[in-house]
N, C-alpha and C positions, 0 to 999 in steps of 0.2 A: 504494500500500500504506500502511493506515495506521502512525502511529508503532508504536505498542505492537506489532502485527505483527512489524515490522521491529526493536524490542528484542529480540522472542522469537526468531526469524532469528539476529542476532548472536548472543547467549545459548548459543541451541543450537550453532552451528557453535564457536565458543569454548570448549565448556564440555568438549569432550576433552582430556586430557593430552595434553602437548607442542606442542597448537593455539595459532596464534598467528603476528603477523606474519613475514616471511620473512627482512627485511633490518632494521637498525636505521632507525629516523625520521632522520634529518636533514633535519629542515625542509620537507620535498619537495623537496631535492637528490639526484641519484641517490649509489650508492655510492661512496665513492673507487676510484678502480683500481689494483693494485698491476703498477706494470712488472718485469718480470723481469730480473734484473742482469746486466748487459751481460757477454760473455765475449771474453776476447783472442783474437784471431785467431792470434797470434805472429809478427804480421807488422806491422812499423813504418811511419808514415805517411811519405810523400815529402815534404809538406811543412812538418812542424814536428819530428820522428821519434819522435810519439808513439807507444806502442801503437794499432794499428786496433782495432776489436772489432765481432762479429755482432750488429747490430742485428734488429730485424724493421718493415720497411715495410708500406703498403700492398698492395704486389708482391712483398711475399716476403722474404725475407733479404738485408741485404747488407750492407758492410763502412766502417764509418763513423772516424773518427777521434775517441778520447780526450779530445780536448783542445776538441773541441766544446762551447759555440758560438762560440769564438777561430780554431778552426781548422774549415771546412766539407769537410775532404777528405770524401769517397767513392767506394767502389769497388764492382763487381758482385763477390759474395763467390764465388771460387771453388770446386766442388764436392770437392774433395780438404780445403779447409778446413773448409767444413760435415760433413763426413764423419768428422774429428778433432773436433770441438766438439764435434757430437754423442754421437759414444762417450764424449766425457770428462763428459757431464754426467750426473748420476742421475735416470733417469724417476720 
């Protein structure tokens, strides 16, 4: 396709209100991600006695310690926990 084609192409597709890239430029780096802040489990870690809190893995949920990356406890979060977390947080 020649250039000037492909000027009129962008142009056009551009030239509606509110048209326009989707995410900001950075460089051709993707977007930052924002993680979602950790919540207390209420349940204290065996090896340091920090708060645990619900993380999210790979595989799902589970219960990591605080004090991470000083302290590597973890634990499989139990469903009576996620169950409280859950309700106390707003959708």
């Amino acid at each position: 396709m020649p250039q000037e084609e492909q000027d009129q192409l962008l142009e056009s597709l551009t030239a509606h209100e509110g048209a326009g890239p989707t995410t900001p430029d950075n460089g051709g780096a993707p977007p930052p991600r924002s993680k979602p802040k950790p919540v207390s489990a209420g349940i204290d870690c065996v090896e340091c006695g920090k708060p645990l809190v619900v993380r999210q893995g790979k595989r799902g949920p589970f219960l990591g310690c605080s004090g991470y990356p000083k302290c590597r406890h973890t634990e499989e979060a139990p469903a009576e926990v996620l169950e409280r977390v859950t309700a106390a947080v707003p959708a």
